[in-house]
C-alpha positions in Angstrom: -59.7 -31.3 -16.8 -60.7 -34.2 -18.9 -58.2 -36.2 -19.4 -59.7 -39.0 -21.0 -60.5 -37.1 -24.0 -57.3 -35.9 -24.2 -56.1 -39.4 -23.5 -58.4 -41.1 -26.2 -57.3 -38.6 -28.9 -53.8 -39.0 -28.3 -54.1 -43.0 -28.5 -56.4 -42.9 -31.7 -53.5 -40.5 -32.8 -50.6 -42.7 -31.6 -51.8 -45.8 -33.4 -50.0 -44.0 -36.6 -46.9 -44.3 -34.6 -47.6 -48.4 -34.1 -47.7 -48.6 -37.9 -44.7 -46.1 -38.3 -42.8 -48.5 -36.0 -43.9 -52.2 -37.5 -43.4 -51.0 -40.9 -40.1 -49.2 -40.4 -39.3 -53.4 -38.6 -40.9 -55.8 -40.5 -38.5 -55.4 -43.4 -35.6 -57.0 -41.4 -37.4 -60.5 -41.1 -38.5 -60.6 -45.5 -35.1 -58.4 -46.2 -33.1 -62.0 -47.3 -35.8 -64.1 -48.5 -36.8 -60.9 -51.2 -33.1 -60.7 -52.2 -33.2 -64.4 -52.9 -36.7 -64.3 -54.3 -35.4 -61.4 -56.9 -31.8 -62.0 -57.1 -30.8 -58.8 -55.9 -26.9 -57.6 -56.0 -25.9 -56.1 -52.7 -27.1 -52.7 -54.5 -30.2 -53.5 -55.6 -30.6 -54.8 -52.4 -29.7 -52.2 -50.2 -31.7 -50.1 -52.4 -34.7 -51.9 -51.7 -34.4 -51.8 -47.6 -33.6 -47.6 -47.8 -36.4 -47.0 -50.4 -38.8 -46.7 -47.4 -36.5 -44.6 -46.1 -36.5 -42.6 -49.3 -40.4 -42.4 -49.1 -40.3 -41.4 -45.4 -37.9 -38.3 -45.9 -40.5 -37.0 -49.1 -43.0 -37.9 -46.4 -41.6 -36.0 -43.7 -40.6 -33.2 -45.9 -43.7 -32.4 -47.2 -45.8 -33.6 -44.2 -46.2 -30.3 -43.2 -47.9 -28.8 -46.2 -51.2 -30.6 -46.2 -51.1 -30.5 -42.1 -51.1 -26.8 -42.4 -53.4 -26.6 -45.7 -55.8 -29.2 -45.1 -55.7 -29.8 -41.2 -54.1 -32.1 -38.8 -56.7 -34.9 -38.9 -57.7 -34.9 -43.0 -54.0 -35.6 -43.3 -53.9 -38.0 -40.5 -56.9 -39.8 -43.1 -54.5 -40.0 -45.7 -51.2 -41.5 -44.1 -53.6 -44.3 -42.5 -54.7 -45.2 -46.1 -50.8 -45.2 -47.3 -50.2 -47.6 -44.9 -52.7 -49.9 -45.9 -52.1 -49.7 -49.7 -48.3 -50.3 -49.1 -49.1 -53.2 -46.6 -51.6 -54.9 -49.0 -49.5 -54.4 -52.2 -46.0 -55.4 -51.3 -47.2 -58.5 -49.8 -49.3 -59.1 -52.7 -47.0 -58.2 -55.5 -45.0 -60.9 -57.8 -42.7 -57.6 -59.5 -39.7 -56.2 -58.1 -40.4 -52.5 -59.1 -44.1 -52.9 -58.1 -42.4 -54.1 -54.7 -40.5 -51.0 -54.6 -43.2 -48.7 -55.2 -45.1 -50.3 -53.0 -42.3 -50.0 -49.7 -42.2 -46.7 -51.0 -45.5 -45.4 -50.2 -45.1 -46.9 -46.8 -42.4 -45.0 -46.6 -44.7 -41.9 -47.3 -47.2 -42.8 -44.4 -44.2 -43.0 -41.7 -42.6 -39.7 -43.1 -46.0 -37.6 -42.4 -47.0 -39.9 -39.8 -43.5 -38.8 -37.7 -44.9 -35.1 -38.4 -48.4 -34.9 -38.3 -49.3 -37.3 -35.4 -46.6 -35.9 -32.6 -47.8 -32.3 -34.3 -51.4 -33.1 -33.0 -51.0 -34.4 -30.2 -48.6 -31.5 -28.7 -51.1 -29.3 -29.8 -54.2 -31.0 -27.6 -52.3 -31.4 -24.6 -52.4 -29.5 -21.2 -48.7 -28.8 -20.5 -48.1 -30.7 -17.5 -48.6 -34.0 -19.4 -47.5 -33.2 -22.6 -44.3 -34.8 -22.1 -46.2 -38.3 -21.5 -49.0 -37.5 -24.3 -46.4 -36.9 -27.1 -44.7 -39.7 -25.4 -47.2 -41.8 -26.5 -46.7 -41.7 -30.0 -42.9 -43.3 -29.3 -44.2 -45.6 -27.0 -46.5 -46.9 -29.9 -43.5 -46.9 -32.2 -41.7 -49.4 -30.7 -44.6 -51.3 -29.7 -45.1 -51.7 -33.2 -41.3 -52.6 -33.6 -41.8 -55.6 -30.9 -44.7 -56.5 -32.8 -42.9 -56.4 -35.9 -40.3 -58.8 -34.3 -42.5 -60.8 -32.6 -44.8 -61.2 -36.0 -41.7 -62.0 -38.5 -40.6 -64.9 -35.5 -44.3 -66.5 -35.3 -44.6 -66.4 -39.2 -41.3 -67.2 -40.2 -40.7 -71.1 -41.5 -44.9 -71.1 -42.1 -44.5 -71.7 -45.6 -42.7 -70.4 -48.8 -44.0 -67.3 -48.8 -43.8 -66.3 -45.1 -42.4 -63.2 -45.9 -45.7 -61.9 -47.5 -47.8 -62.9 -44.5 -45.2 -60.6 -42.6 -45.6 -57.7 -44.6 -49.7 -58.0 -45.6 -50.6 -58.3 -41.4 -49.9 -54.5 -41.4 -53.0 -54.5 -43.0 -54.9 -55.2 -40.1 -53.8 -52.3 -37.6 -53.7 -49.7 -40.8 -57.8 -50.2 -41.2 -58.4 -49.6 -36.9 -56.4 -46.4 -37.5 -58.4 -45.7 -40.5 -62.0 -45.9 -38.6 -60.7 -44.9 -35.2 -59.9 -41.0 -36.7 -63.6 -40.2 -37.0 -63.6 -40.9 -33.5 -60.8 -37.3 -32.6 -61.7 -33.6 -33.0 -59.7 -31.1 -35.1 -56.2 -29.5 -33.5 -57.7 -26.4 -31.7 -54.7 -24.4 -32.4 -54.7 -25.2 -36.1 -58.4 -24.2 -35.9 -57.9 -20.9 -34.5 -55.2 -20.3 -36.3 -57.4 -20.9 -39.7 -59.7 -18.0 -37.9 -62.4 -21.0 -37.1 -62.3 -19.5 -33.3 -65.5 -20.9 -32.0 -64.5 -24.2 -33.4 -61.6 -23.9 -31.7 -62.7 -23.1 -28.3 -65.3 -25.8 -28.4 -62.0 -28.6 -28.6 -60.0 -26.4 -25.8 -63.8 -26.8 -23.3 -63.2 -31.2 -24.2 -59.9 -30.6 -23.2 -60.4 -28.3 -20.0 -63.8 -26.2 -19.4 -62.2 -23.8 -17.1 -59.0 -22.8 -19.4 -60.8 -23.1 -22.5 -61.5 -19.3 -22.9 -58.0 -18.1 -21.6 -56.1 -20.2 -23.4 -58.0 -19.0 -26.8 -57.2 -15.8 -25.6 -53.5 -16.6 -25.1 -52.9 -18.6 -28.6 -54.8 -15.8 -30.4 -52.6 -13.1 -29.1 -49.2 -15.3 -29.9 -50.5 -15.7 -33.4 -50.9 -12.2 -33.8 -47.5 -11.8 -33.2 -45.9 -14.6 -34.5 -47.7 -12.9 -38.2 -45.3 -9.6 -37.8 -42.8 -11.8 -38.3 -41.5 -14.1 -41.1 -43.9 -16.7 -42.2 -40.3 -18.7 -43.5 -38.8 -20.9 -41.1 -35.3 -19.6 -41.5 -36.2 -16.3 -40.4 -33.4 -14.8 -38.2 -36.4 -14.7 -35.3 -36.7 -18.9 -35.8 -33.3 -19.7 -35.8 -32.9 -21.2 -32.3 -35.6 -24.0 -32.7 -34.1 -24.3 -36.3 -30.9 -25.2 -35.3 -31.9 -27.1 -32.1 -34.1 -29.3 -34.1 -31.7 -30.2 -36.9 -28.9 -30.8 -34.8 -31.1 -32.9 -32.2 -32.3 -35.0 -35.4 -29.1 -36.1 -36.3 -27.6 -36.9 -33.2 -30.8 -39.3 -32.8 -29.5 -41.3 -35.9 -25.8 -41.3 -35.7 -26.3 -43.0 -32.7 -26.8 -46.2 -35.0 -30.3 -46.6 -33.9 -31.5 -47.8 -37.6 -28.9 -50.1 -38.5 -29.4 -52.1 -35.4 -33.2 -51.8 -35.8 -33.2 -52.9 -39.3 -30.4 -55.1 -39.8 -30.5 -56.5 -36.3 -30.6 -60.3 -37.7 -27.9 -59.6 -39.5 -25.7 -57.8 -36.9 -26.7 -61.3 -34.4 -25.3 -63.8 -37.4 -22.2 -61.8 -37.8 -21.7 -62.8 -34.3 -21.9 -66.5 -34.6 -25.6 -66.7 -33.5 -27.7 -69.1 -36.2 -30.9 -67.5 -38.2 -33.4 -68.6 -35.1 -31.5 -67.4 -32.1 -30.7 -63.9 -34.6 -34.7 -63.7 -35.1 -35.6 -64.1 -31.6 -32.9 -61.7 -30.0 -34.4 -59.4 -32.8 -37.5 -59.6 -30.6 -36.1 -59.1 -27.6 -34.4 -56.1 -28.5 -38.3 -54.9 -28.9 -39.2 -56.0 -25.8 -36.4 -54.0 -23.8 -37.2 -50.6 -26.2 -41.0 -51.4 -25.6 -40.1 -51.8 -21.8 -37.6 -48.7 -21.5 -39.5 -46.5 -23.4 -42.9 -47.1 -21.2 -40.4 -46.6 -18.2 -39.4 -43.4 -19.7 -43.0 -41.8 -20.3 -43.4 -42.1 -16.6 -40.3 -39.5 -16.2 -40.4 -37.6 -19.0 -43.0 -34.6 -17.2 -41.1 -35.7 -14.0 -37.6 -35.7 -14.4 -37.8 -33.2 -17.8 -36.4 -33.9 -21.5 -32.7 -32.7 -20.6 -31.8 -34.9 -17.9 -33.4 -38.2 -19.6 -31.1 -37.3 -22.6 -28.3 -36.5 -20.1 -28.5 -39.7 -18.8 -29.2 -41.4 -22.1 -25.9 -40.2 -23.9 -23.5 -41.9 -21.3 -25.5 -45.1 -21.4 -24.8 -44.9 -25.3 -21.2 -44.3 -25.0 -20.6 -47.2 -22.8 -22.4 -49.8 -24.6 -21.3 -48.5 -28.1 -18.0 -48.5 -26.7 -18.3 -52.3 -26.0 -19.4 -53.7 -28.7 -17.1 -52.1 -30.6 -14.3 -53.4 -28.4 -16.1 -57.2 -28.8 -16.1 -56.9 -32.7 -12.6 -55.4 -32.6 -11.0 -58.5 -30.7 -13.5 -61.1 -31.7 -15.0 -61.7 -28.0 -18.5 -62.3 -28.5 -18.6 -64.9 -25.5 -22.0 -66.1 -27.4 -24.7 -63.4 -25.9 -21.9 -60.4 -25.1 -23.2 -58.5 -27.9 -26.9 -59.0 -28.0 -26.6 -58.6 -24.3 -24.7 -55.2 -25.1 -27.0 -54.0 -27.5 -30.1 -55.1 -25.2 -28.6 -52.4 -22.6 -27.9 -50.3 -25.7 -31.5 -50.2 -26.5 -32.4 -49.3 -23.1 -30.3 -45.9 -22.9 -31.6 -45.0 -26.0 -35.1 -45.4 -25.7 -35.2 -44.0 -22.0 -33.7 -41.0 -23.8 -33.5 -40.1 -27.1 -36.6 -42.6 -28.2 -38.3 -40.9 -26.2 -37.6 -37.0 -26.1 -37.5 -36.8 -30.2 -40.6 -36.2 -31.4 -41.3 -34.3 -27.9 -38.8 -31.4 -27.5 -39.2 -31.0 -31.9 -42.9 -30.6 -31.6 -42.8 -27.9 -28.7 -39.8 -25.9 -30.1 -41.7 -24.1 -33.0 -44.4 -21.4 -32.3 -47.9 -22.2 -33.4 -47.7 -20.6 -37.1 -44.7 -22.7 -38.0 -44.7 -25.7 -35.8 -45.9 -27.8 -38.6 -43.1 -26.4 -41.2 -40.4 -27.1 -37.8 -41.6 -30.1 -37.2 -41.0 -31.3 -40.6 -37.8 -29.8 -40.7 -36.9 -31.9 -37.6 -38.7 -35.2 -39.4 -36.9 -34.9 -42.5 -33.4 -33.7 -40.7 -33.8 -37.1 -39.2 -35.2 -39.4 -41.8 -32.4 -38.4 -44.3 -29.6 -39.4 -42.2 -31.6 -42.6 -41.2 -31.7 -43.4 -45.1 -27.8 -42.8 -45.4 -27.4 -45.1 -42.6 -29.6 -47.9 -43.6 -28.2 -47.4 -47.1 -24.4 -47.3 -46.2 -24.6 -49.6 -43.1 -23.9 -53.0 -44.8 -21.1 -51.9 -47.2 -19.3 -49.9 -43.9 -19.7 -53.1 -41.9 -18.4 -55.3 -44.3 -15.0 -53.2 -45.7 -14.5 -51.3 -42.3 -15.7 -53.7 -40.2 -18.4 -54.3 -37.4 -15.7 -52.6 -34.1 -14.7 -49.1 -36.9 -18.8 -48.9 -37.7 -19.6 -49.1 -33.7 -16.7 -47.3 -32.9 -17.8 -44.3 -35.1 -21.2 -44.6 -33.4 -19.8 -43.8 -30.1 -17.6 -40.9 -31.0 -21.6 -39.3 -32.0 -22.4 -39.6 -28.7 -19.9 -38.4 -27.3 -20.3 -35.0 -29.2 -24.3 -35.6 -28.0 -23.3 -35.4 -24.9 -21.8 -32.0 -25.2 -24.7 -30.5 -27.3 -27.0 -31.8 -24.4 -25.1 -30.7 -21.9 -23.9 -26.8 -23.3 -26.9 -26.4 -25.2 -30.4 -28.5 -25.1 -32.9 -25.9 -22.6 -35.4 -27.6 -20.9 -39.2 -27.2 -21.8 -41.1 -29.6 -19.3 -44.4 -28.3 -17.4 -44.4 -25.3 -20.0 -47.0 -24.0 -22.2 -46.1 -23.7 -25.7 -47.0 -20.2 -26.1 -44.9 -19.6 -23.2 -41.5 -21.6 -24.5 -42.2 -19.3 -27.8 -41.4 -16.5 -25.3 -38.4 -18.0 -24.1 -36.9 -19.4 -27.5 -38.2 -17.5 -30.2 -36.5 -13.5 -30.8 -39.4 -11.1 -31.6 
């Protein structure tokens, strides 16, 4: 098998996840000097954070049409050039609505980025290191976070206009992505799925000479069946991924993920920390998701996607637990709660940071995965919105230990979906778990 193409295609492909993660970051370092800069109310201003948001879920809702029209890498083309036109722009822009369009189209690259790119790289990957492939792109996410952390704590004090530096550098990595995809073949399955079969089984001989004909022999077959039934994605025979992935989605965001990522600063301050020692625990909450999540892509194929999340869900419990408790009797003991939400960060990116974009892009069968995979995207990027959008009023009328508190209740019904429901799909081909989850 040769893994390195594999490897190279899903790193080229990944690098969409980098710039998912440092532009879904890099808003927490400008977020106060823009609402000084405009004179935002706490509307406008909470507008301006989720509109990214708002441009992710279109994103991830629609992600899947040109992925299935057009092809996995043409639409790979155009989320790398969003990214660079939103990085460019919103650092460059002296308007508030041109600000906002600008975040917005970001937005769009992240929403079809979180489809397209985990979509592809399922789709190229022998099944025994899926797991750590797919794994990649979340990996590359919050190595993008940490550098979005680390990037707004260098820049930050340089000048006036730091926060434009902090948004424009996004530039940079959004042009290597751009060049680097003429570098990655086609999906194979997409290809044979388009009737392109000799295409096709030229990618599946990169990927592994000796397989290459069986396995077009394999995904043809499946795709002839998967055509007697529904083509719509609520179809009574779909129904099991359906639900899986939506419920899975949530659960990843009421876990509070968002609000910590974006308003992390924020959270620190409210604790007594000053605007420094907020920005730099801001980066070391990267550090520990970059560190976790690089500990969990060496378990994921290993230990499987239901015991990571197993273990995940009482991590979150505990910690969420906690800092409710600190913010309920005012104990903050000067690091408790960074600390807290350092181990917080850990559970959740040995778990459900990692398993996400996994277990929702080897759910679907080949002639929906893309439609199911931006089901799953969007499921999860609209309740990230509501909670970036909501999170500041909630934690300033309810209060930081009712916000946290509610958190942790989610888990704790996480835990029970994990545990009655979530079926395990390590080592397994993905025309295989079609067998298994899909009814024909």
């Amino acid at each position: 098998m040769k893994n390195s193409n594999v490897f190279f295609w899903s790193l080229v492909v990944a690098l969409g996840g980098f710039l998912f993660g440092f532009d879904t970051a890099v808003i927490s370092g400008a977020e106060k000097a823009i609402q000084q800069l405009w004179g935002l109310s706490s509307m406008e201003h909470g507008f301006t954070i989720a509109i990214a948001l708002i441009g992710t879920v279109v994103g991830a809702i629609f992600g899947g049409i040109p992925s299935d029209k057009l092809g996995r890498r043409q639409t790979l083309f155009f989320i790398a050039a969003l990214y660079l036109i939103s990085a460019l722009g919103a650092a460059l822009t002296s308007n508030w609505t041109l600000f906002v369009v600008f975040r917005f189209l970001g937005g769009l690259g992240v929403g079809a980025s979180s489809v397209t790119a985990p979509l592809y790289i399922a789709e190229v990957s022998p099944s025994a290191v899926r797991g750590r492939m797919v794994g990649m792109f979340q990996f590359n996410i919050v190595f993008g976070i940490l550098a979005a952390y680390l990037s707004n704590y260098l820049l930050a004090g340089t000048g006036e206009h730091d926060w434009r530096w902090m948004l424009g550098i996004q530039a940079v990595p959004a042009v290597a992505f751009f060049l680097l995809l003429f570098r990655i073949p086609e999906s194979p399955r997409w290809l044979l799925g388009q009737g392109r079969v000799e295409e096709g089984r030229h990618v599946l001989r990169l990927i592994n000479s000796e397989t290459a004909d069986a396995d077009v022999t394999s995904i043809l077959t499946t795709n002839a069946a998967d055509e007697a039934e529904s083509d719509s994605l609520f179809a009574r025979a779909y129904r099991g991924p359906v639900l899986l992935a939506i419920t899975f989605a949530v659960f990843n965001q009421v876990s509070g993920i968002n609000a910590i990522i974006y308003y992390a600063p924020r959270i620190f301050e409210m604790t007594g920390l000053g605007k420094g020692s907020a920005l730099l625990s801001s980066a070391g909450l990267g550090l520990v998701n970059f560190a976790f999540t690089l500990l969990a892509m060496n378990f994921i194929d290993r230990f499987g996607r239901r015991k990571l999340m197993l273990i995940g869900s009482v991590g979150l419990i505990a910690t969420l637990g906690l800092v409710s408790w600190a913010f309920y009797t005012q104990q903050f003991g000067g690091m408790l709660v960074p600390v807290l939400l350092f181990v917080y960060i850990a559970f959740f990116a040995f778990s459900q940071g990692a398993v996400i974009w996994v277990f929702i892009s080897e759910i679907f069968p080949n002639t929906v995965r893309a439609k199911g995979q931006a089901l799953g995207s969007s499921t999860h990027w609209v309740m990230a919105a509501i909670i970036a959008f909501t999170f500041p009023y909630f934690a300033e009328k309810l209060g930081g230990g009712n916000t946290f508190a509610f958190f942790c209740a989610m888990m704790v019904l996480q835990l029970g979906f994990v545990w009655r429901f979530m079926p395990e799909t390590k080592g397994t081909s993905l025309e295989q778990l079609e067998k298994t989850l899909v009814v024909h």
